[in-house]
N, C-alpha and C positions, 0 to 999 in steps of 0.2 A: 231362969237361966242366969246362973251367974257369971262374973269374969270382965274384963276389961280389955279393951283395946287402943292401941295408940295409932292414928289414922293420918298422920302428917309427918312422915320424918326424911331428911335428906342424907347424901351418904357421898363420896368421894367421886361418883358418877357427875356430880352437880355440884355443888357450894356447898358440903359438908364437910368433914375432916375423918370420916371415917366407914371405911368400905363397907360395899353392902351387905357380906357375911356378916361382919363384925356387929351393923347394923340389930342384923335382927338374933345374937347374941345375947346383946344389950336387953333386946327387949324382954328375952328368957328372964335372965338376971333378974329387970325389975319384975318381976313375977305377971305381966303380960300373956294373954291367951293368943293375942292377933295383934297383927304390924303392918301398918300398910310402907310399901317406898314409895313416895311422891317426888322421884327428882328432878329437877325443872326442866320442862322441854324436852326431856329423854325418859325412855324405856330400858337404858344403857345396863344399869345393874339389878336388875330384876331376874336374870336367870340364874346370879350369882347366890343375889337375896334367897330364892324360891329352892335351891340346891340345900342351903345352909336351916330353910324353917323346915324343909323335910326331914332332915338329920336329927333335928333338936325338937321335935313335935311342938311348931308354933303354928298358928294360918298366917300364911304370909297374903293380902290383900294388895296384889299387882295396882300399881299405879302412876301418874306423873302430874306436876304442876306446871298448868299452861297458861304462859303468861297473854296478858289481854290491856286492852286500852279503850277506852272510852272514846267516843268522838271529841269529848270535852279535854283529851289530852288527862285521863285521870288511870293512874296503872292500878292493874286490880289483878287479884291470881283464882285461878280453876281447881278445882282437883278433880283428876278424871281417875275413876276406879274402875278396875275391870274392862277396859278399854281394848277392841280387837288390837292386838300389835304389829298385825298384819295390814292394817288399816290404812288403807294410800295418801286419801286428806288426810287424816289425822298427824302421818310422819312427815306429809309436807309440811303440815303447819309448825309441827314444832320443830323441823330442823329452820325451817326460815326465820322464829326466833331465835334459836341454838347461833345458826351462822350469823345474824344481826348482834348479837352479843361480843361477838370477837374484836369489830372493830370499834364499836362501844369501848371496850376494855382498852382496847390501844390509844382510843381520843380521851379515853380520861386520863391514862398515865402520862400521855402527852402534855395533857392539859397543866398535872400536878409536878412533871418535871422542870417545865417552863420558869416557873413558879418557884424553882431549889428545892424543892423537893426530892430525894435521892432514890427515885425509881426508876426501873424500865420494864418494856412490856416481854423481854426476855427471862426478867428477874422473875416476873407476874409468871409465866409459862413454866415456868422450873418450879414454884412453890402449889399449885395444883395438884401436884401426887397424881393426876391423870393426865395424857397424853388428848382425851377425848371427853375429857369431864365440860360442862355447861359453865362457861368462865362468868361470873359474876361479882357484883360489888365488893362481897365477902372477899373474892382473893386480893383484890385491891388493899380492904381495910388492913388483913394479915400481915398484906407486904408495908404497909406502912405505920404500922405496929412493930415488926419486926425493923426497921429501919428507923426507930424512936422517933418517929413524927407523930404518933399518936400513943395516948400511955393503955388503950386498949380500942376493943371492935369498935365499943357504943362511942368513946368518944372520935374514931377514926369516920364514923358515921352522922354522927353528931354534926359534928364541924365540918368537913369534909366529901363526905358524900350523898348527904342527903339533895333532897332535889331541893331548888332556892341557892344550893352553893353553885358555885366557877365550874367545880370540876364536876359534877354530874354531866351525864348524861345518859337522854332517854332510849331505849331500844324498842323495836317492831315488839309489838302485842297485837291482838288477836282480839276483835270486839267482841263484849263479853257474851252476848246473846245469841251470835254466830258460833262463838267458841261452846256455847251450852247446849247448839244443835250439834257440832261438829261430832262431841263424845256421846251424845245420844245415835247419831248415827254409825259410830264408833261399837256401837253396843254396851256402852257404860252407863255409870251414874255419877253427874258432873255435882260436884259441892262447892259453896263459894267460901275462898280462905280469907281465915280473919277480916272480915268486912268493915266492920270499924275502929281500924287500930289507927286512929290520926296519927301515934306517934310517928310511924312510917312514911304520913305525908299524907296529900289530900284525899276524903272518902267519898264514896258515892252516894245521892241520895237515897230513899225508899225506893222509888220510881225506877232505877237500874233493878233494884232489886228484882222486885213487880216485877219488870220485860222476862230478866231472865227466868222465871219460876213461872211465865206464860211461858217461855221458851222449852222448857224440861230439868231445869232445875230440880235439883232433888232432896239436896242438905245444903247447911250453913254452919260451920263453924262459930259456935255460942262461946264454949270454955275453951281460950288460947290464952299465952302468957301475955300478949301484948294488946287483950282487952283489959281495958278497966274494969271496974264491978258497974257503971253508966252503961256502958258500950257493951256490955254484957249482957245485961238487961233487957240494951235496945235491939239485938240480936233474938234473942230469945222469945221478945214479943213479937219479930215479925216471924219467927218460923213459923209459930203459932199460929198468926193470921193468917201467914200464906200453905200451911201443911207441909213445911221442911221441916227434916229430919235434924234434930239441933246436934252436933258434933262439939267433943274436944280430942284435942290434938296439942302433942308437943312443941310440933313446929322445930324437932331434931335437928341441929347441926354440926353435934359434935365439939369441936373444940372453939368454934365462930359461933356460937352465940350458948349463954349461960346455961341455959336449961336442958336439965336430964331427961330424955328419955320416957313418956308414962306421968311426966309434969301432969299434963293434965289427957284428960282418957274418957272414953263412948263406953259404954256399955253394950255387951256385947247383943243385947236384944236389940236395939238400935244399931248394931251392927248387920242384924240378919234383917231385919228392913230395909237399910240401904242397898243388900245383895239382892232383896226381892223389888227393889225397885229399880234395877235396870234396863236397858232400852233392851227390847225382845228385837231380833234380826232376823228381819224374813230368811226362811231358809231356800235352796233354790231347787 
């Protein structure tokens, strides 16, 4: 079987720049067989996504990225695919991130106006392009990008809002092992995103890993943009050792972060593994 798939993209529902149709256009384009949506903490544009890969004969792979934390205070992200979205814990959980995000976004503008910096959390609300979208770091870095305090994303990120800076701050996650039972109960198949991109801040050891892959882990993210060829490696050996399914993914965000679409991509045999390893749901 041949053909490729891009298993990690976001869209104007969440911190992308660009709708969920248009989303999985794109993925046509780059000549893509299968797309998953992963937008953070919502299921928001996945009926829009699933309308648009029927039209254009792609598989649209329904899904969302559920953010988590460590006891250690160390933030780390889910991908739940295929995930009931009728499911009561699971839309508790993620809107309690979703809501924890909002005023996250308002104490950081807070934080960076204090400061002279020429934002506000009105300005932040008006440059989302959604009314309901998942507010995140990215609209912060745009607005102050756009307001020449930053001469782009990486550096607006860089200096500014990474975690160690003034203006971060952290929001409610979800422990990752909890969260690994949550979309198996869910009726999904949870995968761990980019696991060791230090660039994004601190990572977790093997031993996070290990819980969660006792837990029902399923995949790990091996080929993203924001592993090294090291961190790539070290990914790859432990799927190995623990029987996950190695994943790449774009990590899609449109016009907030550089990478096109299909950057990097699953095979689609490895994609029909993932679908047969999902959590089976008693039926009643």
């Amino acid at each position: 079987m041949g053909g490729r798939a891009d298993l990690h993209t976001h869209s104007t529902a969440s911190d992308g720049t660009v709708e969920p149709a248009a989303v999985v256009a794109a993925a046509v384009a780059a000549g893509l067989q299968a797309v998953a949506l992963t937008d953070h903490d919502t299921l928001a544009g996945l009926p829009a996504a699933q309308t648009a890969a029927g039209r254009l004969g792609i598989e649209l792979v329904p899904g969302a990225e559920l953010s988590c934390r460590t006891p250690g205070a160390i933030t780390l992200h889910l991908l739940a695919y295929w995930p009931d979205p009728t499911d009561p814990d699971l839309l508790a959980e993620m809107a309690l991130s979703r809501d924890d995000r909002v005023p996250r976004a308002r104490e950081m503008v807070r934080r960076l106006a204090a400061d002279g910096y020429r934002v506000s959390f009105e300005e932040l609300l008006e440059q989302t392009g959604s009314d309901d979208a998942t507010l995140g770091r990215p609209h912060v870095a745009r607005l102050l990008v756009a307001r020449g305090h930053a001469t782009s994303m990486d550096d607006a990120f860089d200096r500014l809002l990474g975690p160690g800076s003034p203006y971060y701050v952290p929001h409610h996650g979800t422990d990752p092992v909890a969260a690994v039972r949550l979309v198996r109960e869910a009726g999904g198949a949870p995968a761990f995103a980019h696991p060791f991109a230090a660039a994004r801040g601190p990572v977790v050891d093997d031993e996070v890993v290990e819980a969660m892959a006792e837990a029902g882990l399923v995949g790990i993210e091996v080929d993203h943009p924001d592993h090294d060829p090291g961190q790539q490696a070290h990914a790859a050996r432990l799927a190995a050792s623990l029987g996950l399914l190695p994943l790449g993914s774009s990590d899609f965000h449109g016009a907030n972060r550089p990478q096109r679409i299909g950057a990097a991509t699953t095979p689609l045999e490895v994609l029909v593994q993932l679908r047969e390893r999902r959590a089976v749901r008693p039926t009643a």
